[in-house]
C-alpha positions in Angstrom: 31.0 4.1 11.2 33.5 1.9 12.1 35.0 -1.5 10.4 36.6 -4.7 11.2 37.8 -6.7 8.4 37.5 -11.0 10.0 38.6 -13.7 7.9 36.2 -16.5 7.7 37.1 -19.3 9.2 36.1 -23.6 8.8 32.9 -23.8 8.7 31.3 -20.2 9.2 28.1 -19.0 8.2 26.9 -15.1 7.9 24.9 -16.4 11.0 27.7 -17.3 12.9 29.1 -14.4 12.1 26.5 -12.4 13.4 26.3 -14.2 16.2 30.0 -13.4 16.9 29.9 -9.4 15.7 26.0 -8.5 16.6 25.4 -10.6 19.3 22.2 -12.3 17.6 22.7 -14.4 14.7 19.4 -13.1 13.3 21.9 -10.0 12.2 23.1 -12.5 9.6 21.9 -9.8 7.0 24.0 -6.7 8.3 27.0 -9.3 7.1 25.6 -10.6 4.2 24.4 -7.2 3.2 28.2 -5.5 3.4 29.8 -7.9 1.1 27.3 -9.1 -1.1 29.3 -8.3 -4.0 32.1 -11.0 -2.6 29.3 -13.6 -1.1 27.0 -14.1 -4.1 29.0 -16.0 -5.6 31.3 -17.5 -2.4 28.9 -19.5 -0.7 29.4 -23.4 -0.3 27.1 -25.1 -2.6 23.8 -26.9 -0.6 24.9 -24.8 2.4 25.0 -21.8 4.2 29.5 -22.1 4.9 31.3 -19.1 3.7 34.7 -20.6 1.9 37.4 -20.5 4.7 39.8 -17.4 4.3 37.1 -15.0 2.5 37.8 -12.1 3.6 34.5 -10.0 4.8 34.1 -6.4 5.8 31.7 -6.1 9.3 29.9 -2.4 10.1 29.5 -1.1 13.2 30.4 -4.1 15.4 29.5 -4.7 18.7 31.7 -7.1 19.4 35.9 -7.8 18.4 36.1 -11.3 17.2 37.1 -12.7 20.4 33.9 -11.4 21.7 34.7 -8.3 23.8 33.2 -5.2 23.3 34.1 -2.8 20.9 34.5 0.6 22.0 
């Protein structure tokens, strides 16, 4: 299995990220999922925003985060 570590960046949500890695936001648990342990207690309060600079660890990508295909 292979992983990409991403830095979050202003205003991301495990969504967006999906969206960015997956190719279908509705992924958003596949991120959530993997770092749960750093989210749960990381997430913007009355929103979904990830605090910019978190560090998150993404399995079995699809995508790079500049949106090409990972090999």
């Amino acid at each position: 299995m292979s992983t990409v570590t991403y830095r979050v960046g202003v205003g991301e949500t495990c969504r967006s990220i999906a969206k960015k890695f997956y190719g279908d936001e509705g992924q958003w648990e596949r991120v959530y999922d993997a770092n749960k342990w750093r989210l749960e207690n990381d997430v913007q309060t009355s929103s979904d925003k990830l605090f910019p600079g978190t560090e998150l660890t993404i399995r079995s990508p699809r995508f790079s985060g500049d949106a090409q295909p990972v090999a």
